[in-house]
DSSP file (Angstrom, degrees, kcal/mol; ACC not computed):
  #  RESIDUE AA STRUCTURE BP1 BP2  ACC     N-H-->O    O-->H-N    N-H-->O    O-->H-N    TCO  KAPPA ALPHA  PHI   PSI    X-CA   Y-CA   Z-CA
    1    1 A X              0   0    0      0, 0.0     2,-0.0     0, 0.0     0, 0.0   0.000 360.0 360.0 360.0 130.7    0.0    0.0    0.0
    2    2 A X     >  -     0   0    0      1,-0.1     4,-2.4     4,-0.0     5,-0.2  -0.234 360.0 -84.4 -85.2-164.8    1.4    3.7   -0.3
    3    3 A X  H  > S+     0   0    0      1,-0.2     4,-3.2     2,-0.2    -1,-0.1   0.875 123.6  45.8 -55.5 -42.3    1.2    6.7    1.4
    4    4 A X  H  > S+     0   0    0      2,-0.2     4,-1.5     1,-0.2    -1,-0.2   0.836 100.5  63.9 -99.1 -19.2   -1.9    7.9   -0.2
    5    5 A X  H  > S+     0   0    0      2,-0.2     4,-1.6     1,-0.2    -1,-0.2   0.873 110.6  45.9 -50.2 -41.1   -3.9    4.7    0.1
    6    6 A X  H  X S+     0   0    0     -4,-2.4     4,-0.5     1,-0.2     3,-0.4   0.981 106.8  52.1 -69.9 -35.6   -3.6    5.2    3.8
    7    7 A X  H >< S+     0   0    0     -4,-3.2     3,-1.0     1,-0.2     6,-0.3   0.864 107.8  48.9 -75.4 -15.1   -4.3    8.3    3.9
    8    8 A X  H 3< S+     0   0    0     -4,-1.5    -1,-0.2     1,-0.3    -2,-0.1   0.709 115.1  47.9 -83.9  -9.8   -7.8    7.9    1.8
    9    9 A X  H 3< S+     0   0    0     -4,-1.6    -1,-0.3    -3,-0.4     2,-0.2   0.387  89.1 114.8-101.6  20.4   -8.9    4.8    4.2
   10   10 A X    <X  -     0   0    0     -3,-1.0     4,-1.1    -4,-0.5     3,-0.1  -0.470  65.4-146.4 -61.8 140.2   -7.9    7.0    7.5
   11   11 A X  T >4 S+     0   0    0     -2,-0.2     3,-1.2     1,-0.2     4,-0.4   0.930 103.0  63.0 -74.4 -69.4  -11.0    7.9    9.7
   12   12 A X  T 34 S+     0   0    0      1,-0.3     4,-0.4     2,-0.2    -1,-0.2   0.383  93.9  55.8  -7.1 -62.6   -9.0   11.1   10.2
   13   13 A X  T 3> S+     0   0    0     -6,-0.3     4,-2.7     2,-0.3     5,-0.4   0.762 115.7  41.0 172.6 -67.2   -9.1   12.0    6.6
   14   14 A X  H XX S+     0   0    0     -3,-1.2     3,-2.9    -4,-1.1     4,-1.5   0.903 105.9  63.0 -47.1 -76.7  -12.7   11.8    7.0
   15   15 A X  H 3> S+     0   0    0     -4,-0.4     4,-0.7     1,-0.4    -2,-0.3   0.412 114.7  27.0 -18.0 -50.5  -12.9   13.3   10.0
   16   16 A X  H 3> S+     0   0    0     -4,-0.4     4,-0.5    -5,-0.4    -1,-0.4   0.544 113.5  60.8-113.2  -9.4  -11.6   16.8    9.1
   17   17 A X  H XX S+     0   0    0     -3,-2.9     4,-3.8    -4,-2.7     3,-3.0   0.943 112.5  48.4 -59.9 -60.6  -12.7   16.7    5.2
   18   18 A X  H 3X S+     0   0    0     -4,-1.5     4,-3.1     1,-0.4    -2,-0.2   0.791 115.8  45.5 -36.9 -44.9  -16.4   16.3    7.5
   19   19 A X  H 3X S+     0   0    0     -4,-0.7     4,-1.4    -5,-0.2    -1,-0.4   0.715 104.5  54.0 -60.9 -43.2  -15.2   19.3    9.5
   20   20 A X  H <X S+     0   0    0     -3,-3.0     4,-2.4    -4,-0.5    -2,-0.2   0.861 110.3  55.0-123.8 -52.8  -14.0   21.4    6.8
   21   21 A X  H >X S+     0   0    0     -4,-3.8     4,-4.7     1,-0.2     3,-0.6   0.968 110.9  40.5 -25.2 -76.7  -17.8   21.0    5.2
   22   22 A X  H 3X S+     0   0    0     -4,-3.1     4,-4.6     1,-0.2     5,-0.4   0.786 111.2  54.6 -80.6  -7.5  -19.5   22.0    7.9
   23   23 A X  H 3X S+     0   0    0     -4,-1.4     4,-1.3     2,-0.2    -1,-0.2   0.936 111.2  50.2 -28.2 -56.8  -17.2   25.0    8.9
   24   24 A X  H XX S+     0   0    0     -4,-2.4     3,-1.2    -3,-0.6     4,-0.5   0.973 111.5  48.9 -64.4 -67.2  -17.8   26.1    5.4
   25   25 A X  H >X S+     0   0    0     -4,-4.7     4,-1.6     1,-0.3     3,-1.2   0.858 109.3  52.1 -43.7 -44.7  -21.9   25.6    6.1
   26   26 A X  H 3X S+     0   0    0     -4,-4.6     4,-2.3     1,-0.3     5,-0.3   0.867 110.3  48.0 -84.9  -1.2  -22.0   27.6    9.3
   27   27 A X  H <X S+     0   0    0     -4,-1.3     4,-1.7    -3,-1.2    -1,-0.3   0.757 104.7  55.0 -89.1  -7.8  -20.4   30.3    7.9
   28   28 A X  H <X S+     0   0    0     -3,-1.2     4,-1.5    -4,-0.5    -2,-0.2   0.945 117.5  36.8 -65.7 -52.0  -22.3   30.5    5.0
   29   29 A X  H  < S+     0   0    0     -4,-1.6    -2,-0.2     1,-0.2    -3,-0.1   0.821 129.6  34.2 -93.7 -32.2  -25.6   30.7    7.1
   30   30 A X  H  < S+     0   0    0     -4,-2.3     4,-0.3    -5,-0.5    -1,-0.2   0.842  96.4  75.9-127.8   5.5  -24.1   32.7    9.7
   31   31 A X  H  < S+     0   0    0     -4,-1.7    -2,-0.2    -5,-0.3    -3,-0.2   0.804  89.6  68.3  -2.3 -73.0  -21.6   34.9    8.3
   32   32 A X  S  < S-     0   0    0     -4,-1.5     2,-1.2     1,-0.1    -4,-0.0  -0.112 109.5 -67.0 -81.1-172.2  -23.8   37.1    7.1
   33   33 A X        -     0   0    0      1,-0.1     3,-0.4     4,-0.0     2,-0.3  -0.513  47.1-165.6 -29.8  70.8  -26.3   39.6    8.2
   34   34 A X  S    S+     0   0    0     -2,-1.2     2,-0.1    -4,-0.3    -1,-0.1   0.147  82.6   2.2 -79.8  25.3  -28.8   36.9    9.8
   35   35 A X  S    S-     0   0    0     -2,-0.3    -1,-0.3     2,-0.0     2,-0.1  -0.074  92.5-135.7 170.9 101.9  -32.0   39.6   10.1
   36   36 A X        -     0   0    0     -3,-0.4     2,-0.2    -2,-0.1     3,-0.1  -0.450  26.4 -96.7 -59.0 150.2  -30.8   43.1    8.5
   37   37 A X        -     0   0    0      1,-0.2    -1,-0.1    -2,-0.1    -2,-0.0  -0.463  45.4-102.1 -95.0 130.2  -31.6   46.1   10.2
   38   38 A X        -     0   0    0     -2,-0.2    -1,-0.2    -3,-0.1     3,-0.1  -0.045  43.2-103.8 -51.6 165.9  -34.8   47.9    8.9
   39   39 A X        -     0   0    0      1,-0.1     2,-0.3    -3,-0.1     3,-0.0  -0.201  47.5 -91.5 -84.4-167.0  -34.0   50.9    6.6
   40   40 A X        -     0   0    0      1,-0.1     2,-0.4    -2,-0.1    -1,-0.1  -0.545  53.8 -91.4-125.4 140.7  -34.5   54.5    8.4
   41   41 A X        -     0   0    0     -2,-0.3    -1,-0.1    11,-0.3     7,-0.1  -0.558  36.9-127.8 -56.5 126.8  -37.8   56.0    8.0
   42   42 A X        +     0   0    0     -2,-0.4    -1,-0.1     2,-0.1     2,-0.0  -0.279  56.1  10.6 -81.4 151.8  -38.7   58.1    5.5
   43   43 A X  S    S+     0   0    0      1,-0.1     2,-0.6     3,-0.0     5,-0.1  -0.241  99.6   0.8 105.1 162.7  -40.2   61.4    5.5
   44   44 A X    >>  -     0   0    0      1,-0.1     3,-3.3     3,-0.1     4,-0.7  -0.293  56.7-139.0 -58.0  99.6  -41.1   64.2    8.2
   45   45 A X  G >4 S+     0   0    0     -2,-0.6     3,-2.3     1,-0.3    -1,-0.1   0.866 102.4  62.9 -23.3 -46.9  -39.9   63.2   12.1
   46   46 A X  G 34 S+     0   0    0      1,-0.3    -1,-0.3    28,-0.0    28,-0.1   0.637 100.6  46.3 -77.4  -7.8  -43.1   64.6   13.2
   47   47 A X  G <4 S+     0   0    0     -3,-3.3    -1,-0.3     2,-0.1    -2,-0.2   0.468  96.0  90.3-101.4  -6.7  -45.3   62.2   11.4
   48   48 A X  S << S-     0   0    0     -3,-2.3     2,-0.2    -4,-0.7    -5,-0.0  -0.352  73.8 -97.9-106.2-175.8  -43.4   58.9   12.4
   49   49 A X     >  -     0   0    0      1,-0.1     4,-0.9    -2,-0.1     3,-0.4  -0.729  27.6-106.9-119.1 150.7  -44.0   56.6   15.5
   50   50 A X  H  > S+     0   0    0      1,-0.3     4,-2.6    -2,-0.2     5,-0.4   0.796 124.0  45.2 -31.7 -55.6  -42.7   56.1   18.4
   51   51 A X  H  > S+     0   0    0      2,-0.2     4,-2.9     1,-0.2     5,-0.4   0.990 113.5  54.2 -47.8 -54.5  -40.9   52.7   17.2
   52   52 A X  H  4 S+     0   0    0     -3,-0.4     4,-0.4     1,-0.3   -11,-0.3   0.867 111.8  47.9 -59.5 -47.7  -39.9   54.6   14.0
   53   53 A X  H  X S+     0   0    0     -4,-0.9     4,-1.0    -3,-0.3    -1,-0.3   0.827 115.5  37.0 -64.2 -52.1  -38.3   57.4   16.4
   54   54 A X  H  X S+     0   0    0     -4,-2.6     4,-4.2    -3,-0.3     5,-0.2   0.869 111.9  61.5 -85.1 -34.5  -36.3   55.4   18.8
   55   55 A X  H  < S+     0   0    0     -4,-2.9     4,-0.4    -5,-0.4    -2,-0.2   0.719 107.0  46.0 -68.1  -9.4  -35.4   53.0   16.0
   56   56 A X  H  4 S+     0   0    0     -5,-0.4     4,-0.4    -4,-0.4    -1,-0.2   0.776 114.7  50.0 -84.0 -40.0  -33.7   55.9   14.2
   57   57 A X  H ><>S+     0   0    0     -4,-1.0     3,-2.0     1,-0.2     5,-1.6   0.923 110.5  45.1 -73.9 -46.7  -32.1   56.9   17.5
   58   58 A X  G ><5S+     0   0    0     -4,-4.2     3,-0.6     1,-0.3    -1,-0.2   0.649 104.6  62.4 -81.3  -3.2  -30.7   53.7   18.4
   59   59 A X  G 3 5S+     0   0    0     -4,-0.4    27,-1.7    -5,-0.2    -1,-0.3   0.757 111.5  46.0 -67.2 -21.2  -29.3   53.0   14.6
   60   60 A X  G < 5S-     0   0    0     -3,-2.0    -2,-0.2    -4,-0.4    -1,-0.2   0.254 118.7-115.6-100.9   5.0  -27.3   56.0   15.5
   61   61 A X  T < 5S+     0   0    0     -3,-0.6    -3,-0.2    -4,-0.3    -4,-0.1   0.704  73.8 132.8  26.9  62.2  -26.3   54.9   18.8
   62   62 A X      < -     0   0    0     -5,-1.6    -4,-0.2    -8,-0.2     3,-0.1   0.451  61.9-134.7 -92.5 -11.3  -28.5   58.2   20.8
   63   63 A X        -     0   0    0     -6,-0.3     2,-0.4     1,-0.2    -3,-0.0   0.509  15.6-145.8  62.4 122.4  -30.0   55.6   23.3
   64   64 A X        -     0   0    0     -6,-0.0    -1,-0.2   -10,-0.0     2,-0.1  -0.994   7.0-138.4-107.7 137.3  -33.3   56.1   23.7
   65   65 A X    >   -     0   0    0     -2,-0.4     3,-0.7    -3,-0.1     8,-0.1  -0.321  13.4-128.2-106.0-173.0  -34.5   55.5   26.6
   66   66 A X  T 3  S+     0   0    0      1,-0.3     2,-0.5    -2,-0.1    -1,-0.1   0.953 113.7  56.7 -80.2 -80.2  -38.4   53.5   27.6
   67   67 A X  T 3  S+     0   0    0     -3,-0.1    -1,-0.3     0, 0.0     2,-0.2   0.363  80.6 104.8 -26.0 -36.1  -39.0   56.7   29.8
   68   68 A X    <   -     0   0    0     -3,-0.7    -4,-0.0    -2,-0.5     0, 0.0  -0.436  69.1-131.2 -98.3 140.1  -38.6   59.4   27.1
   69   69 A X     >  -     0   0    0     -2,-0.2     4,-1.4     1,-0.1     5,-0.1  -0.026  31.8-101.3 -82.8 173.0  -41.9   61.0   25.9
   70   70 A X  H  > S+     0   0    0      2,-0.2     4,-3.5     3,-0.1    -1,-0.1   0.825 124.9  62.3 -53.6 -42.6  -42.6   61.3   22.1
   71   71 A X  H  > S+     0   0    0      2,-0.2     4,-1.2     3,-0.2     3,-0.3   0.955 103.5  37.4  -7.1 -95.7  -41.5   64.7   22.8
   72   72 A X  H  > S+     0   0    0      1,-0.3     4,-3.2     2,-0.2     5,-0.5   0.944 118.1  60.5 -50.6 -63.1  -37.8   64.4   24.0
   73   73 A X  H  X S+     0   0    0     -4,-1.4     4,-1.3     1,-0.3    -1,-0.3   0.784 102.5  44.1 -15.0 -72.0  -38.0   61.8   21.4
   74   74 A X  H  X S+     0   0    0     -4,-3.5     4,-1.3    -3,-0.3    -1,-0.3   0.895 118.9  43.6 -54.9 -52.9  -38.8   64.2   18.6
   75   75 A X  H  X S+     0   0    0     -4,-1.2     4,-1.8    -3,-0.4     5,-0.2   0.892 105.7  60.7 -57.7 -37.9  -36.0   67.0   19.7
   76   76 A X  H  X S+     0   0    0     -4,-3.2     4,-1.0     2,-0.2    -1,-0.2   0.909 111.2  37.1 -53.5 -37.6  -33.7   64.4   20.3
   77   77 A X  H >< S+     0   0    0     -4,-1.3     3,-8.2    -5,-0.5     4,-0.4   0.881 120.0  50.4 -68.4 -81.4  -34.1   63.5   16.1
   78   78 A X  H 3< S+     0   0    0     -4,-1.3    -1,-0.2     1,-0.3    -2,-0.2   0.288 108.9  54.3 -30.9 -23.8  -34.4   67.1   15.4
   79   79 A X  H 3< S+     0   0    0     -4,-1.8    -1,-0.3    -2,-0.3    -2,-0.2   0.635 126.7  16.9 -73.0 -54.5  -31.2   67.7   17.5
   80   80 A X  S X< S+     0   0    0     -3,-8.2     3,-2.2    -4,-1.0    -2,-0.2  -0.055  79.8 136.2-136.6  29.0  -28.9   65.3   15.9
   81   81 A X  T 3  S+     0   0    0     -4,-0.4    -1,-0.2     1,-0.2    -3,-0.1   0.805  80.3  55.7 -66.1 -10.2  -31.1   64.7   12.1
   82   82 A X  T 3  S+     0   0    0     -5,-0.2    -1,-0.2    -3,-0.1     2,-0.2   0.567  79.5 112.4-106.4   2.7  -27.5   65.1   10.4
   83   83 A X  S <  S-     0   0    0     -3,-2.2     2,-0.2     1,-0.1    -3,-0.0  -0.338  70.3-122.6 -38.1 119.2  -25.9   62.3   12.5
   84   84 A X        -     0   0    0     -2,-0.2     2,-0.1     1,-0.1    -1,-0.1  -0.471  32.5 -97.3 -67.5 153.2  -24.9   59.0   10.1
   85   85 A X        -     0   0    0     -2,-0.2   -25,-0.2     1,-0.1     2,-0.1  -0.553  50.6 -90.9 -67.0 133.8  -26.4   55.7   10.9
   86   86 A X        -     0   0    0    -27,-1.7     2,-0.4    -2,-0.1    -1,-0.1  -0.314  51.3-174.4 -23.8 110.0  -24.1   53.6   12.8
   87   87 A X        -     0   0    0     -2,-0.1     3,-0.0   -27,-0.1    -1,-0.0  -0.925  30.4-102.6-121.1 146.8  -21.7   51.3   10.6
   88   88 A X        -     0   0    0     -2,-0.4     2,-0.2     1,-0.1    -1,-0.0  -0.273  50.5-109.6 -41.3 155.9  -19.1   48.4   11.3
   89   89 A X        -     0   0    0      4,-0.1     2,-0.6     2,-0.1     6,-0.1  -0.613  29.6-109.9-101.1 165.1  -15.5   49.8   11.0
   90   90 A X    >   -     0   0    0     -2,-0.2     3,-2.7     4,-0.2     2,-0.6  -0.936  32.8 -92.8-111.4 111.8  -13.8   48.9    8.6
   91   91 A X  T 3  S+     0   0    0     -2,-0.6    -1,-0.1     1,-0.4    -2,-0.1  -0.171 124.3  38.4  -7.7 -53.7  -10.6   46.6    8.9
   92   92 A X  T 3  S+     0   0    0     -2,-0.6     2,-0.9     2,-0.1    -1,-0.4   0.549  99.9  95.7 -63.9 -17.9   -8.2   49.4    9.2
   93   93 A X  S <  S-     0   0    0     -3,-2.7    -2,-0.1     1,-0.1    -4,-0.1  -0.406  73.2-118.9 -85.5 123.7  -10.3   51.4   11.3
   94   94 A X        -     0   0    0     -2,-0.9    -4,-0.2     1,-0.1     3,-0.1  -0.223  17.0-122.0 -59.2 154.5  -10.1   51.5   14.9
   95   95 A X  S    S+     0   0    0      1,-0.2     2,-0.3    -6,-0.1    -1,-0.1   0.849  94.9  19.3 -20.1 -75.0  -12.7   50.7   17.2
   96   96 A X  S    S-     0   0    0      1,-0.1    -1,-0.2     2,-0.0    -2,-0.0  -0.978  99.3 -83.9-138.4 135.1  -12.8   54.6   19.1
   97   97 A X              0   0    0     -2,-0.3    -1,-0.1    -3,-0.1    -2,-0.0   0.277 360.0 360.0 -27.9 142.9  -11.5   57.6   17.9
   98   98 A X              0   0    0     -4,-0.1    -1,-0.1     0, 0.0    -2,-0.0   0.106 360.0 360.0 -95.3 360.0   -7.5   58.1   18.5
């Protein structure tokens, strides 16, 4: 027998070909974005809903907190409407500001 006859009846062989599969599969499935973030609301602040409001703040990381009235809510947008939405950094970029 050679070298490579052993190695194709090795359990090993299996073992980590088997491995190397499902690596591949859970990174396919969870790799990505498993439930993307709704898109920003469209439209006049003053017409959108509370969910719409805080979900605008918190893409932007403003906190909004349970407590805070539609109001505070509304200044809070109005406050900071030129803010960007929150993104991952990007491979070179640090984490927090230098």
């Amino acid at each position: 027998m050679t070298p490579l006859d052993n190695a194709m009846r090795s359990k090993n062989m299996f073992l980590a070909f088997g491995g190397l599969i499902t690596a591949v599969g859970v990174w396919s499935i969870w790799g990505g974005d498993m439930f993307p973030s709704n898109a920003d609301p469209k439209g006049d602040p003053e017409t959108w809903t509370r969910e719409e409001m805080r979900r605008w703040l918190a893409a932007r990381n403003l906190h909004p907190q349970d407590s805070d009235t539609d109001e505070q809510l509304l200044e809070r947008i109005k406050l900071n409407h030129r803010v960007p939405r929150r993104t991952r950094p990007t491979e070179n970029e640090p984490l927090l500001p230098v």
